[in-house]
Biotite code that builds the C-alpha atoms (Angstrom):
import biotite.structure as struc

atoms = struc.array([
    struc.Atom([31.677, 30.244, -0.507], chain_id="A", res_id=1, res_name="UNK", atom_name="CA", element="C"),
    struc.Atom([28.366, 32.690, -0.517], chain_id="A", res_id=2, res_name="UNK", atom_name="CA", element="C"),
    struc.Atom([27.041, 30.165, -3.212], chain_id="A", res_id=3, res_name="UNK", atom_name="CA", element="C"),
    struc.Atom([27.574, 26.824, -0.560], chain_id="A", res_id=4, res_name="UNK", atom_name="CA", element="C"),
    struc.Atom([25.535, 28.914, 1.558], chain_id="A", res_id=5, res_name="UNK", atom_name="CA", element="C"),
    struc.Atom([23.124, 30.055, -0.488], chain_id="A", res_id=6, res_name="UNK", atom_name="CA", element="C"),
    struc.Atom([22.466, 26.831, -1.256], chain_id="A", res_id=7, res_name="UNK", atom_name="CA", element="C"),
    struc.Atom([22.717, 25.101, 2.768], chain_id="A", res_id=8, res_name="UNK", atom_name="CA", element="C"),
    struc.Atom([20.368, 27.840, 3.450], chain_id="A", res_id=9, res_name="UNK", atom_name="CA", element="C"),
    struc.Atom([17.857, 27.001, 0.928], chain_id="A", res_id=10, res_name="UNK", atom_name="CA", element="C"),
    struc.Atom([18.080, 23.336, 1.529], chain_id="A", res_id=11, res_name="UNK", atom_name="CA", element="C"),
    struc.Atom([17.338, 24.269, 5.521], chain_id="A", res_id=12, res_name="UNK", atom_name="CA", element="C"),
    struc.Atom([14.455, 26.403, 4.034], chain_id="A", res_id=13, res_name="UNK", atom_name="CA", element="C"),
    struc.Atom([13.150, 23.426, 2.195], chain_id="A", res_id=14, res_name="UNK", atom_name="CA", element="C"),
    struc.Atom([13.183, 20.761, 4.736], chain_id="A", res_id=15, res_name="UNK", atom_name="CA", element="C"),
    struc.Atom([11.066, 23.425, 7.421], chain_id="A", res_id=16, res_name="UNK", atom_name="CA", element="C"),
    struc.Atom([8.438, 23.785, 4.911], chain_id="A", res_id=17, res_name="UNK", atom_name="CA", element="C"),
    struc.Atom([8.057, 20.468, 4.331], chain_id="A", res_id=18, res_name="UNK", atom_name="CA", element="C"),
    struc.Atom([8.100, 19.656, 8.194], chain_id="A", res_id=19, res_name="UNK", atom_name="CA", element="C"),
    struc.Atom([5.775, 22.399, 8.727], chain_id="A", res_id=20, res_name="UNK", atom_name="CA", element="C"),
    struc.Atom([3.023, 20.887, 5.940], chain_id="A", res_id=21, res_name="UNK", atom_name="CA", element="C"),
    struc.Atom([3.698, 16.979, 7.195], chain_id="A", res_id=22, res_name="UNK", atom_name="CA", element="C"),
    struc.Atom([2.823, 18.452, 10.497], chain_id="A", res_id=23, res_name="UNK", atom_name="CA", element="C"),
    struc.Atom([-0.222, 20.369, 9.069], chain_id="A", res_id=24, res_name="UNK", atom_name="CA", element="C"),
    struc.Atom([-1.439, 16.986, 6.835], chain_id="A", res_id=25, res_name="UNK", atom_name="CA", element="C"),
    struc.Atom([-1.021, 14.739, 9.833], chain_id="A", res_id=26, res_name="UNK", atom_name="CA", element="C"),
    struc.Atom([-3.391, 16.582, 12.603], chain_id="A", res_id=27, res_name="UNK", atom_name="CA", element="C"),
    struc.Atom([-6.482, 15.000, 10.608], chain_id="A", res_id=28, res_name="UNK", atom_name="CA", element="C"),
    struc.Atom([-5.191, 11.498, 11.800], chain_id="A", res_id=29, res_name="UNK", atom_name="CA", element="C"),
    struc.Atom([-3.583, 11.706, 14.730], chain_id="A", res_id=30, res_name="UNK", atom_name="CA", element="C"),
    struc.Atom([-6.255, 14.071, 16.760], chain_id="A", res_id=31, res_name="UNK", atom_name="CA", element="C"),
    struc.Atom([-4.594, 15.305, 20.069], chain_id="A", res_id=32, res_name="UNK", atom_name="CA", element="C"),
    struc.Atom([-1.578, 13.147, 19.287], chain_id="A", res_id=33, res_name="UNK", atom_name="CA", element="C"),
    struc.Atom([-0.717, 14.925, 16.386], chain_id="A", res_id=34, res_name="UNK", atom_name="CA", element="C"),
    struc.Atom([1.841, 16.998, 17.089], chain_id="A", res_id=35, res_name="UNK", atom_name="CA", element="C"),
    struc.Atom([3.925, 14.380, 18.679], chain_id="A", res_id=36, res_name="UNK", atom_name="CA", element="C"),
    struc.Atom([3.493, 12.498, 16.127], chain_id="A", res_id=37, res_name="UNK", atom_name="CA", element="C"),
    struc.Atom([5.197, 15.079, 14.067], chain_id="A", res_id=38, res_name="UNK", atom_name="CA", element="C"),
    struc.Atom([8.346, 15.904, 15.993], chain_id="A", res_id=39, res_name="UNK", atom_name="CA", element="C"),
    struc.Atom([8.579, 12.372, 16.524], chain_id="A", res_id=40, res_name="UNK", atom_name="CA", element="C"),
    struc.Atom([8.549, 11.432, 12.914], chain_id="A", res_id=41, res_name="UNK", atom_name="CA", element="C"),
    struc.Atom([10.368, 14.834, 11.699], chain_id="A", res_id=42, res_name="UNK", atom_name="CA", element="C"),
    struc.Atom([13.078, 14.439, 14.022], chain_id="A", res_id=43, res_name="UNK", atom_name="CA", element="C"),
    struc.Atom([13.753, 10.493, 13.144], chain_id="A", res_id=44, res_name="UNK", atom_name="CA", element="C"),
    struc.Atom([12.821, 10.171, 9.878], chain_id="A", res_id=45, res_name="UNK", atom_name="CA", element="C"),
    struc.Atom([15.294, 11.530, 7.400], chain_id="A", res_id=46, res_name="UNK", atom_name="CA", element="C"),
    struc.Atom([14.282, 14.095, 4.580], chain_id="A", res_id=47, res_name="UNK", atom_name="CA", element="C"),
    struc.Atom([14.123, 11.801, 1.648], chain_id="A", res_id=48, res_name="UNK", atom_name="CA", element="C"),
    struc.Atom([11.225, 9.247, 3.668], chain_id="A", res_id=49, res_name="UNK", atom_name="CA", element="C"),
    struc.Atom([9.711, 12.551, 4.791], chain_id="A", res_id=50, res_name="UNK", atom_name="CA", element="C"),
    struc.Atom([9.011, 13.936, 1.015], chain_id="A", res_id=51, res_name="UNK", atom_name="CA", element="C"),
    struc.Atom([7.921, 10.843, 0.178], chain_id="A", res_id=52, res_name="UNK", atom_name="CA", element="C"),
    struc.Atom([5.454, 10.823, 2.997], chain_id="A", res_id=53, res_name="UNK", atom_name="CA", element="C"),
    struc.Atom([3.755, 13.996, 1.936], chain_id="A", res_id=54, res_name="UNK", atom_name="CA", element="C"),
    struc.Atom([2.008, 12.950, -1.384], chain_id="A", res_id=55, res_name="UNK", atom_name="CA", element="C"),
    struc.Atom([0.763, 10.128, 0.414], chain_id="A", res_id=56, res_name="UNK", atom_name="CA", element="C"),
    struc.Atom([-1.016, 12.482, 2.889], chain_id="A", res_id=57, res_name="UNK", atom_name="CA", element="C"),
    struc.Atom([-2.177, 14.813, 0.444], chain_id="A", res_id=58, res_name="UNK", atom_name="CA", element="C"),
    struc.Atom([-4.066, 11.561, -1.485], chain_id="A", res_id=59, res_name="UNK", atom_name="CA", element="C"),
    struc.Atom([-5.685, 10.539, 1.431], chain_id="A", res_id=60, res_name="UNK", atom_name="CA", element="C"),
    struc.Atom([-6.831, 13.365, 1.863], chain_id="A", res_id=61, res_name="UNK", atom_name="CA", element="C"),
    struc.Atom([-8.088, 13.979, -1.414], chain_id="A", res_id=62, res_name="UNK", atom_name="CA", element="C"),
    struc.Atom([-9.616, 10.634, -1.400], chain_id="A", res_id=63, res_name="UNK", atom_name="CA", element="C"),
    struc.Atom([-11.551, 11.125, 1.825], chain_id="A", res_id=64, res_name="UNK", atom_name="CA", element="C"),
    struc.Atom([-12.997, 14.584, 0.464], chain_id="A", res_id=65, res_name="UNK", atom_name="CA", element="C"),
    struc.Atom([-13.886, 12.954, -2.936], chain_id="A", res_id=66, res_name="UNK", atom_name="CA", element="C"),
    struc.Atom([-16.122, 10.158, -0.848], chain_id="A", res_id=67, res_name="UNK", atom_name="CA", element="C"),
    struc.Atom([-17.733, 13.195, 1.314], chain_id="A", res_id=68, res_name="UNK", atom_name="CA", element="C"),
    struc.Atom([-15.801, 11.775, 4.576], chain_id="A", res_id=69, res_name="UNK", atom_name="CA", element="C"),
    struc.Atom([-14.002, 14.093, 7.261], chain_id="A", res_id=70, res_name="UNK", atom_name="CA", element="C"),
    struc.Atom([-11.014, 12.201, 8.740], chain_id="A", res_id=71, res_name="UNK", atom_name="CA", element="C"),
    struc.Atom([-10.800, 10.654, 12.029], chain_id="A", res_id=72, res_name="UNK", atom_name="CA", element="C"),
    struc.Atom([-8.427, 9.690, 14.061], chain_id="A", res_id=73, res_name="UNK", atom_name="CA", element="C"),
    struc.Atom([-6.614, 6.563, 13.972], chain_id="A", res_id=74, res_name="UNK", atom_name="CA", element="C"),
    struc.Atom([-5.379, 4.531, 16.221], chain_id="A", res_id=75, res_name="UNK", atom_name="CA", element="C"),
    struc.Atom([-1.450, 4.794, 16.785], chain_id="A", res_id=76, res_name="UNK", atom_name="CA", element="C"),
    struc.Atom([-1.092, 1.075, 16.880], chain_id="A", res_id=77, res_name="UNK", atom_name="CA", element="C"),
    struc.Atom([-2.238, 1.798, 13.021], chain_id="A", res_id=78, res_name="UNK", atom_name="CA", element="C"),
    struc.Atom([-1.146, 5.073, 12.373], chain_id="A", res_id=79, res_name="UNK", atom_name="CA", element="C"),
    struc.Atom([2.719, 4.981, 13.382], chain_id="A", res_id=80, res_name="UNK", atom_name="CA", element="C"),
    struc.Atom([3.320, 1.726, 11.419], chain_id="A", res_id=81, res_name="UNK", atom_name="CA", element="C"),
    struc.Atom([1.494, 3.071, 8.141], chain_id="A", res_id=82, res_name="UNK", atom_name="CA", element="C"),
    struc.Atom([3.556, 6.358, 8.601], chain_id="A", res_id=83, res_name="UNK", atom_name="CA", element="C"),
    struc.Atom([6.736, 4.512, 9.117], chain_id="A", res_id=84, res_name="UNK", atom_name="CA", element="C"),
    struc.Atom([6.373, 2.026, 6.080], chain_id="A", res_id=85, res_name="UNK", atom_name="CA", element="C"),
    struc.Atom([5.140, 4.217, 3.531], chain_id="A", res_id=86, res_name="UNK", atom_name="CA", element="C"),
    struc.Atom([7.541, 6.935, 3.936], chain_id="A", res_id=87, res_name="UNK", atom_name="CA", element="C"),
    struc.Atom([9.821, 4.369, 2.253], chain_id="A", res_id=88, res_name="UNK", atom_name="CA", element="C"),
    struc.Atom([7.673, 4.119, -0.720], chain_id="A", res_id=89, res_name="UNK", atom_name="CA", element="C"),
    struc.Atom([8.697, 5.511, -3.945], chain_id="A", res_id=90, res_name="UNK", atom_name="CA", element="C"),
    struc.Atom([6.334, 3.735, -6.865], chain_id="A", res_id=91, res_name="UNK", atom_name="CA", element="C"),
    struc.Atom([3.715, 5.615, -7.685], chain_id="A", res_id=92, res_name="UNK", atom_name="CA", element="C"),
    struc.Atom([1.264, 2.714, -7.920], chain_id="A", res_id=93, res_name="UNK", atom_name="CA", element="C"),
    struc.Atom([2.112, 1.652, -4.348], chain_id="A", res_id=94, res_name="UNK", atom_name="CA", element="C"),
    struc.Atom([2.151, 5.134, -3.070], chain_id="A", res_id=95, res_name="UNK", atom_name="CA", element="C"),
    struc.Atom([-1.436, 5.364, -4.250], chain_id="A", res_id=96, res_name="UNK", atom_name="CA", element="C"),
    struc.Atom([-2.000, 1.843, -2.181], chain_id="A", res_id=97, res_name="UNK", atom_name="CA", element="C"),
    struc.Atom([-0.766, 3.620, 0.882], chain_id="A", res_id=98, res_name="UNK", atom_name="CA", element="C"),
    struc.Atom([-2.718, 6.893, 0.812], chain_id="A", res_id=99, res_name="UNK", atom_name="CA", element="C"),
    struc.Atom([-5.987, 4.053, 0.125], chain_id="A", res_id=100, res_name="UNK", atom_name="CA", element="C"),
    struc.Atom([-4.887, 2.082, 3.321], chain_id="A", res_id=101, res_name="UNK", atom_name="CA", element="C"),
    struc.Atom([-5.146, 5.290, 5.172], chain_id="A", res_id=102, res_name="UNK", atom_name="CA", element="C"),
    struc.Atom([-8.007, 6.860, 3.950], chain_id="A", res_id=103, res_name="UNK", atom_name="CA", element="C"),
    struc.Atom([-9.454, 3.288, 4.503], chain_id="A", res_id=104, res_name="UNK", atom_name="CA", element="C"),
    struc.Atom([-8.548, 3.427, 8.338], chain_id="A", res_id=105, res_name="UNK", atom_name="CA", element="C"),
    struc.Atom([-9.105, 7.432, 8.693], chain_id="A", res_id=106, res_name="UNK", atom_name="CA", element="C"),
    struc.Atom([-13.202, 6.468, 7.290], chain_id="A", res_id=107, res_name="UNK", atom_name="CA", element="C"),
    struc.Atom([-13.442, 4.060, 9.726], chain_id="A", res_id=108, res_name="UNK", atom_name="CA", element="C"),
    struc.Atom([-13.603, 1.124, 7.588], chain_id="A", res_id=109, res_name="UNK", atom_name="CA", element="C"),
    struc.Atom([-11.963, -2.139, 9.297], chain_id="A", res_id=110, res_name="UNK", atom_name="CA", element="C"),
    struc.Atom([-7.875, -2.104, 8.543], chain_id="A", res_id=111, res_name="UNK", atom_name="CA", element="C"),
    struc.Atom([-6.259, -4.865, 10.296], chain_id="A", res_id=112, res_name="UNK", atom_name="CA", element="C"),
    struc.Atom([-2.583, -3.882, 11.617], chain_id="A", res_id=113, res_name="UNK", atom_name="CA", element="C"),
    struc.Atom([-1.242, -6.556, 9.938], chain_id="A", res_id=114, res_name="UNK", atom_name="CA", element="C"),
    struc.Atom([-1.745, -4.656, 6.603], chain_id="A", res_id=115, res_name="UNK", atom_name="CA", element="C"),
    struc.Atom([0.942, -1.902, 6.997], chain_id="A", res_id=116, res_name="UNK", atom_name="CA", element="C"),
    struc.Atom([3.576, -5.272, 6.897], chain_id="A", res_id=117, res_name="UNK", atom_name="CA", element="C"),
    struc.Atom([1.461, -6.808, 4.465], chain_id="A", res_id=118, res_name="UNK", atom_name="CA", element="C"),
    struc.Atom([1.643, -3.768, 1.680], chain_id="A", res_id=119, res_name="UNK", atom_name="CA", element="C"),
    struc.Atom([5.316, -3.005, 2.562], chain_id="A", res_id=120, res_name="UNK", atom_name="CA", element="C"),
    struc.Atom([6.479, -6.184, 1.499], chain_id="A", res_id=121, res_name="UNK", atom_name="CA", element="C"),
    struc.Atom([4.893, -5.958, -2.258], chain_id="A", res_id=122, res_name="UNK", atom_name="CA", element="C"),
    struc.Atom([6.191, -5.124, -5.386], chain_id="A", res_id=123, res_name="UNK", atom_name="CA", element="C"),
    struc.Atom([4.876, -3.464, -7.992], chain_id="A", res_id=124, res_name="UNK", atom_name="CA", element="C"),
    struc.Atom([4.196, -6.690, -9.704], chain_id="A", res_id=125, res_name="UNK", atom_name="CA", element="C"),
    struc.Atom([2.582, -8.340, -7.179], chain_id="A", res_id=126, res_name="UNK", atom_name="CA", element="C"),
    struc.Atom([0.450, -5.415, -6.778], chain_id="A", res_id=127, res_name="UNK", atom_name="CA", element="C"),
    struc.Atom([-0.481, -5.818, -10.212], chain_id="A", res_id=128, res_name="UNK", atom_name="CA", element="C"),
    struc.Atom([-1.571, -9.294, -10.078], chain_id="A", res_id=129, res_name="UNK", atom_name="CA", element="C"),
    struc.Atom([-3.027, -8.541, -6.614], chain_id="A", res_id=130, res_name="UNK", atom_name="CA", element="C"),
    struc.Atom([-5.502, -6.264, -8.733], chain_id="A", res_id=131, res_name="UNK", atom_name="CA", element="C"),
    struc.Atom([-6.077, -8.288, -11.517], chain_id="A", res_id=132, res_name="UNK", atom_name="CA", element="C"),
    struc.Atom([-7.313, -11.131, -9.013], chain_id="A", res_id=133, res_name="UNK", atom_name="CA", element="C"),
    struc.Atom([-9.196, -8.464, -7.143], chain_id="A", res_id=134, res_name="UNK", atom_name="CA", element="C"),
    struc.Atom([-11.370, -7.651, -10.295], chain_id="A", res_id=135, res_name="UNK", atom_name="CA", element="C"),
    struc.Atom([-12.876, -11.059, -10.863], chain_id="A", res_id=136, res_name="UNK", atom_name="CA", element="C"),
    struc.Atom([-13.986, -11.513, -6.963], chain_id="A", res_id=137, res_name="UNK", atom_name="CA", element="C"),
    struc.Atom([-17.271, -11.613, -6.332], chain_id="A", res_id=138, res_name="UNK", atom_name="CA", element="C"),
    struc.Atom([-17.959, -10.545, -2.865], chain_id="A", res_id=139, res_name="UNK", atom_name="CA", element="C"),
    struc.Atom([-21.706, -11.937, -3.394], chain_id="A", res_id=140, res_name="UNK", atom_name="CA", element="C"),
    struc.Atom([-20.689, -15.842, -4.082], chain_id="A", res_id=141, res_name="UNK", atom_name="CA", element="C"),
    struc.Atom([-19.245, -17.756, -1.538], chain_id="A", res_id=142, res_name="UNK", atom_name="CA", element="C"),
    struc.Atom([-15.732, -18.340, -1.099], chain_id="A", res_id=143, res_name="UNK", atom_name="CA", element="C"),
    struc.Atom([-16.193, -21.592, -2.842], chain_id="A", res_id=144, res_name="UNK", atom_name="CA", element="C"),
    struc.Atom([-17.968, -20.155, -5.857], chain_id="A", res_id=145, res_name="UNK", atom_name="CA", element="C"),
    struc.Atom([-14.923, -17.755, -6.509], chain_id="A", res_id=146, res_name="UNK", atom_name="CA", element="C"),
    struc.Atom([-13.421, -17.518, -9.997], chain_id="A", res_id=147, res_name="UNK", atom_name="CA", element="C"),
    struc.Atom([-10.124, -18.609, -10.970], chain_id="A", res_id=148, res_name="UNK", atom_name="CA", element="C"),
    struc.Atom([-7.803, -17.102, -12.722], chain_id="A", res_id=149, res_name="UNK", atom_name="CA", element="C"),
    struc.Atom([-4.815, -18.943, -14.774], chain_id="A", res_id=150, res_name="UNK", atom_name="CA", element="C"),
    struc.Atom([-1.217, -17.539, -14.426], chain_id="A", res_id=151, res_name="UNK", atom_name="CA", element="C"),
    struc.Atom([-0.825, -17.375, -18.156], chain_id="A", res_id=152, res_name="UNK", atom_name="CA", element="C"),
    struc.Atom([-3.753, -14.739, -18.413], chain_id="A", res_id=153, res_name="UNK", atom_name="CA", element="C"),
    struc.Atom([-2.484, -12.975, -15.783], chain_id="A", res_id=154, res_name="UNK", atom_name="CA", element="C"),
    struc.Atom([0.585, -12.776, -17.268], chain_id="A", res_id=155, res_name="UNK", atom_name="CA", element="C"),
    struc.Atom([-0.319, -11.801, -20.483], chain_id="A", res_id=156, res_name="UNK", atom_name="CA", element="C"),
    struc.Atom([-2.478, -9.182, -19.015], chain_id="A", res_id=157, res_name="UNK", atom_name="CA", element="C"),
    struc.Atom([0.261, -7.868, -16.813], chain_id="A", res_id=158, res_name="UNK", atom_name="CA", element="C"),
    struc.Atom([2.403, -8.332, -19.684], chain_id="A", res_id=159, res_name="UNK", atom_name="CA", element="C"),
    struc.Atom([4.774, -10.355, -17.404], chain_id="A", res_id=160, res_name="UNK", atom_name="CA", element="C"),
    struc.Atom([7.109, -13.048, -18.192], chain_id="A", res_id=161, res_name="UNK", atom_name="CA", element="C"),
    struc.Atom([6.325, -16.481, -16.825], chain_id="A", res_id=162, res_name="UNK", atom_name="CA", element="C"),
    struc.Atom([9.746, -16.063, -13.897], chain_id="A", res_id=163, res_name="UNK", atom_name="CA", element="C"),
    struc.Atom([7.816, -12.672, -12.997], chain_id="A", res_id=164, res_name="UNK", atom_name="CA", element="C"),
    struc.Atom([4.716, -13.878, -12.482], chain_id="A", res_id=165, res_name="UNK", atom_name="CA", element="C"),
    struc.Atom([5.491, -17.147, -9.881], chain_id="A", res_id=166, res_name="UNK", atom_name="CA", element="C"),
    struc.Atom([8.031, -15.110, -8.345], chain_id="A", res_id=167, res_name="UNK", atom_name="CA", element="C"),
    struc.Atom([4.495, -12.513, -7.772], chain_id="A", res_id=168, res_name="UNK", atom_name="CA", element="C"),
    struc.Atom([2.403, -15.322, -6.984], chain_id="A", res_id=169, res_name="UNK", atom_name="CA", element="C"),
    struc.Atom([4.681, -16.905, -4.588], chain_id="A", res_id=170, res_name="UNK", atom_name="CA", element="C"),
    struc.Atom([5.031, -13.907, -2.540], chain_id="A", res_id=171, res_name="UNK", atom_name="CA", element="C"),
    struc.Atom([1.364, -13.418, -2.841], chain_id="A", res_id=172, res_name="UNK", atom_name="CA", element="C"),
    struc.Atom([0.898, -16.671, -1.040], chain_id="A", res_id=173, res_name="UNK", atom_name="CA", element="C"),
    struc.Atom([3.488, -16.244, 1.155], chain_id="A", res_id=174, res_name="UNK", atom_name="CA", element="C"),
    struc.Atom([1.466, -13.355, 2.399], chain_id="A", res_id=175, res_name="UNK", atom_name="CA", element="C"),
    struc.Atom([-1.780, -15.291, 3.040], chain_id="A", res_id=176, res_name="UNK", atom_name="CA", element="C"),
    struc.Atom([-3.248, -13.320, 0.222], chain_id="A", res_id=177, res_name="UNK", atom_name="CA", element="C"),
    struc.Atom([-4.125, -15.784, -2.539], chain_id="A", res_id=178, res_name="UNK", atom_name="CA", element="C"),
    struc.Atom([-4.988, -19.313, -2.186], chain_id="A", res_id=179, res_name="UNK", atom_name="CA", element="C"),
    struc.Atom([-3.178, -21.973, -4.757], chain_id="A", res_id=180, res_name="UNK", atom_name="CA", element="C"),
    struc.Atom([-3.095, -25.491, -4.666], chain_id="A", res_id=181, res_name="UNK", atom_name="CA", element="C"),
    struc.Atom([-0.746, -27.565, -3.407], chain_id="A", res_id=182, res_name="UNK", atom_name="CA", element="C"),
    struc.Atom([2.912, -28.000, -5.292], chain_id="A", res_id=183, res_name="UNK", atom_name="CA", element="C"),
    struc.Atom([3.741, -24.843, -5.713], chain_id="A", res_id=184, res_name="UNK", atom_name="CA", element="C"),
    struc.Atom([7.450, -25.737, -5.453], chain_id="A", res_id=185, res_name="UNK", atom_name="CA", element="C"),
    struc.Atom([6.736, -28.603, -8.618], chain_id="A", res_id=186, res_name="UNK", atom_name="CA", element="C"),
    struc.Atom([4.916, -25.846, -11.045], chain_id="A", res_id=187, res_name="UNK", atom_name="CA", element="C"),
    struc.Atom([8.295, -23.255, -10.254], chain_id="A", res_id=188, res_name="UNK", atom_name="CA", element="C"),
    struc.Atom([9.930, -25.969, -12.368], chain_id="A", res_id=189, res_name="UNK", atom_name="CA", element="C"),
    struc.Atom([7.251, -26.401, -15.019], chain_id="A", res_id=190, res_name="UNK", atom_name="CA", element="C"),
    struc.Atom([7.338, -24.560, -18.528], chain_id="A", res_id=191, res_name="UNK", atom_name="CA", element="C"),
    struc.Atom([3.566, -24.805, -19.401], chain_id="A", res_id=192, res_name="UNK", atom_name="CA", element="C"),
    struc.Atom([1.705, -23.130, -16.739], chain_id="A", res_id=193, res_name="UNK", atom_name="CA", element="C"),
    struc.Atom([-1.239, -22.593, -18.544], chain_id="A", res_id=194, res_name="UNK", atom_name="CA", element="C"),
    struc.Atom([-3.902, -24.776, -16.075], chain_id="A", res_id=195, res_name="UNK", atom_name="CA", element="C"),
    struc.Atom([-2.007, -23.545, -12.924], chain_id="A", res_id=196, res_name="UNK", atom_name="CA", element="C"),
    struc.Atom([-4.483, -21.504, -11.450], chain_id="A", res_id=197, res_name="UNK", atom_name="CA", element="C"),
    struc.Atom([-4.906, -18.499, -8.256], chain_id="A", res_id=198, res_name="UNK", atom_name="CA", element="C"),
    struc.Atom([-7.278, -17.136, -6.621], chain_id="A", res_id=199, res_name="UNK", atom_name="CA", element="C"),
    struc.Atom([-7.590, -14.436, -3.651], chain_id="A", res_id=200, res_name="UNK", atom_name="CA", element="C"),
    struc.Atom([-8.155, -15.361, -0.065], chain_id="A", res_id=201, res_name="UNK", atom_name="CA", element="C"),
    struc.Atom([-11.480, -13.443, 2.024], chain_id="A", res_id=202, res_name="UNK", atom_name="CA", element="C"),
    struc.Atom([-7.705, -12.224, 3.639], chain_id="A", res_id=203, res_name="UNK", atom_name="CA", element="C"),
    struc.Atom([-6.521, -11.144, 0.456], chain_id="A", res_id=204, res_name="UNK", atom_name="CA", element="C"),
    struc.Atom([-9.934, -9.358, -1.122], chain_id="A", res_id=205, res_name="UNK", atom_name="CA", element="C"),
    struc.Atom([-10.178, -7.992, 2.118], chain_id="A", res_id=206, res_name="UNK", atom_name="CA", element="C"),
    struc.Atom([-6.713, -6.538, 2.393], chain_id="A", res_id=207, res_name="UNK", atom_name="CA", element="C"),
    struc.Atom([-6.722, -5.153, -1.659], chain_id="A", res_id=208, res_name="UNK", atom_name="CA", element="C"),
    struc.Atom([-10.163, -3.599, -0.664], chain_id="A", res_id=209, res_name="UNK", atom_name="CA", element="C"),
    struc.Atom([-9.410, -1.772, 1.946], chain_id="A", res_id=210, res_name="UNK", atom_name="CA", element="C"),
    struc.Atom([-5.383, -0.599, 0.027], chain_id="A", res_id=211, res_name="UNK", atom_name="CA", element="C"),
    struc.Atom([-8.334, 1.125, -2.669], chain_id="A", res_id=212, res_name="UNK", atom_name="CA", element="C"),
    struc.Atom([-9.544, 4.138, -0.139], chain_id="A", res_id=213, res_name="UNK", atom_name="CA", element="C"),
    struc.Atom([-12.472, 4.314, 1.568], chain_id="A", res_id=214, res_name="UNK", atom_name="CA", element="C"),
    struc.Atom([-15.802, 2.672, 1.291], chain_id="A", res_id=215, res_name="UNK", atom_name="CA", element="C"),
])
C-alpha cells in the first residue's frame, strides 16, 4: 500500500511540473492571455497531449532564439488551434513541423489559420513528399515555370512503395497542396507511374514554408 502511494504521489508530482513549465513556455505566445490559456488547456487536455505539447514549445523556442527573434504574441484564433492539434502529435518529424508553424506565427511571418487543419491531417509520408516537392520550388520562376517532379523519383527517394506514395499524393491534393493533372482516379489503377508527375501549389510552398520556422 505505501508503494501505490509512493507512486500516485509521484505521478501527481510529475504532472504539476509539467503544468507549471507548459504554463512557463506558453506566456511568450499568448501575452496577457497566457495564463488562461494555461488553466484552460491544463485543465482539458489530458497528461499524455500535455507532454507531448512541451517539446513542441521548447523547439519553437529554440528556433526563434537561433534566428535572433523574441516571440510575440499570437493571435488566439491561431494559437488555441495550433495548441490543440499538436498536442496530439507524437512523430518526431511532424512535431518538428509544429514547433516551425509556431515559431513561423510567433516571428510574425504570415500563417494562415487554415494551416493548424492542414498539418494535422498529414502523415509522416506525406510530409516527406511534401518536402521533397518543397526542395525543387523555385520561389523566383513563376508558377508556370515550376519543376516537376515524377512519382517514381519521389518514391525512390522516399524509399516508398508505389500504394504509399498515391495514397501521399492523393491526400496532398486533397489538401490543396500540390497541383496534378487531371485523372487521378485512372493513374490509382495504373502500374507504371513513371510520367505521372506533381508539383506544389503557391498554397502548398507557402504552407511547407512557413511548417520550417521562421523567416
Amino acid at each position: 500500500m505505501p508503494d501505490d502511494l509512493i507512486g500516485i504521489g509521484k505521478a501527481v508530482e510529475g504532472i504539476n511540473q509539467l503544468t507549471k513549465e507548459f504554463r512557463e513556455l506558453i506566456k511568450s505566445f499568448a501575452g496577457p492571455s497566457a495564463k488562461e490559456i494555461g488553466e484552460l488547456l491544463a485543465d482539458k487536455i489530458r497528461y499524455r497531449r500535455l507532454k507531448n505539447l512541451v517539446p513542441i514549445l521548447q523547439k519553437a523556442h529554440r528556433l526563434l532564439r537561433n534566428h535572433g527573434i523574441d516571440p510575440q504574441e499570437v493571435n488566439l484564433k491561431l494559437l488555441f488551434p495550433i495548441l490543440q492539434e499538436a498536442s496530439l502529435e507524437e512523430e518526431d518529424e511532424l512535431v518538428q513541423k509544429w514547433a516551425g508553424l509556431l515559431a513561423s506565427a510567433a516571428a510574425g511571418n504570415r500563417v494562415r489559420s487554415s494551416y493548424p487543419k492542414i498539418l494535422s491531417e498529414l502523415t509522416c509520408t506525406d510530409a516527406k513528399m511534401l518536402d521533397l516537392m518543397f526542395l525543387r520550388y523555385d520561389e523566383k520562376k513563376p508558377y508556370d515555370k515550376q519543376d516537376w517532379s515524377t512519382i517514381q523519383e519521389m518514391k525512390k527517394v522516399a524509399n516508398l512503395s508505389e500504394e504509399e506514395a498515391l495514397i501521399a499524393i492523393t491526400n496532398i491534393s486533397r489538401l490543396g497542396l500540390s497541383n496534378i493533372p487531371s485523372g487521378l482516379s485512372d493513374a490509382l489503377a495504373m502500374s507504371d507511374i513513371v510520367e505521372y508527375r506533381i508539383k506544389l501549389t503557391p498554397l502548398g510552398y507557402d504552407f511547407v514554408r512557413a511548417c520550417e520556422g521562421p523567416l
